[in-house]
N, C-alpha and C positions, 0 to 999 in steps of 0.2 A: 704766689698763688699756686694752689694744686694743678697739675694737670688732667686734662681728662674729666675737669667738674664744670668746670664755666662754660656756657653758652657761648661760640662765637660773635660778638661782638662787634658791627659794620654797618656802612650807608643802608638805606630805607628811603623808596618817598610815601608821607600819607596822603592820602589823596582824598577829599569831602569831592563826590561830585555831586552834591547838590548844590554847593556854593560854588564851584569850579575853581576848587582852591588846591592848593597842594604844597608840600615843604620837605624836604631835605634833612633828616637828620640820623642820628646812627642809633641801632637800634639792634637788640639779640633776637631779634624776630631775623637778621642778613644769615643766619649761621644754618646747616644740619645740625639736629640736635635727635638724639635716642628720643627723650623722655618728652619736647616741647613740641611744638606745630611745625616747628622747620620751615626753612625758606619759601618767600609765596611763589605763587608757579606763574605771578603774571611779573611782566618787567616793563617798565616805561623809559624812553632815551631822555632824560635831561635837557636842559638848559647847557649844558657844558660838553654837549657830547656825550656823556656815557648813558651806560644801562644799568638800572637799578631795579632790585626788587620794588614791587609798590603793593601797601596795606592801603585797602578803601576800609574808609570808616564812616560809620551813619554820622555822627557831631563833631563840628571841629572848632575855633574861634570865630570862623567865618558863617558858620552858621548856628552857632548857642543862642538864644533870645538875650541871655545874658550880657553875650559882649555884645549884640549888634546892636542894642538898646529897645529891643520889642519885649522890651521884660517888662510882666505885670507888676505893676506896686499896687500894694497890699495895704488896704487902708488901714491901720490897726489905730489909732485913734478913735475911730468910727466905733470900731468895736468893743473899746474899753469904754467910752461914754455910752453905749446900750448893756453893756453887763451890768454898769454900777447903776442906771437906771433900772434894771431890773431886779437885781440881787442886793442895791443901795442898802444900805441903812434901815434896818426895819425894826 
């Protein structure tokens, strides 16, 4: 790899507080960077003792309707038998 092109590369935690969730993982959001948003200014201590940048983010798994299961199902039956009743056969 070049130097001097890549984003520093390093731990991250995300953190949903609205589900009071948060995870650990690595992420080019750890680095200074000229051209990107660079390192966040807050830090949170770990579970293991250290300190890491932390990204809050509005949606995460712990709060998507999707994975928690408060996800609308969409009747589409329903509305294939009112099209073809309306637009049926004429």
């Amino acid at each position: 790899m070049k130097k001097d092109v890549h984003p520093t590369y390093g731990p991250v935690v995300f953190r949903d507080q609205s589900a009071g969730f948060a995870f650990l993982t690595r992420s080019t959001l750890a680095g200074e960077t000229a051209a990107g948003p660079g390192r966040p200014a807050r830090t949170v201590e770990w579970e293991d003792g250290n300190t890491y940048p932390v990204v809050d983010v509005e949606i995460s798994s712990a709060s998507h309707p999707f994975w928690t299961g408060s996800a609308r199902v969409v009747d589409t039956a329903g509305r294939v038998e009112r099209f073809r009743q309306r637009y049926g056969k004429r």
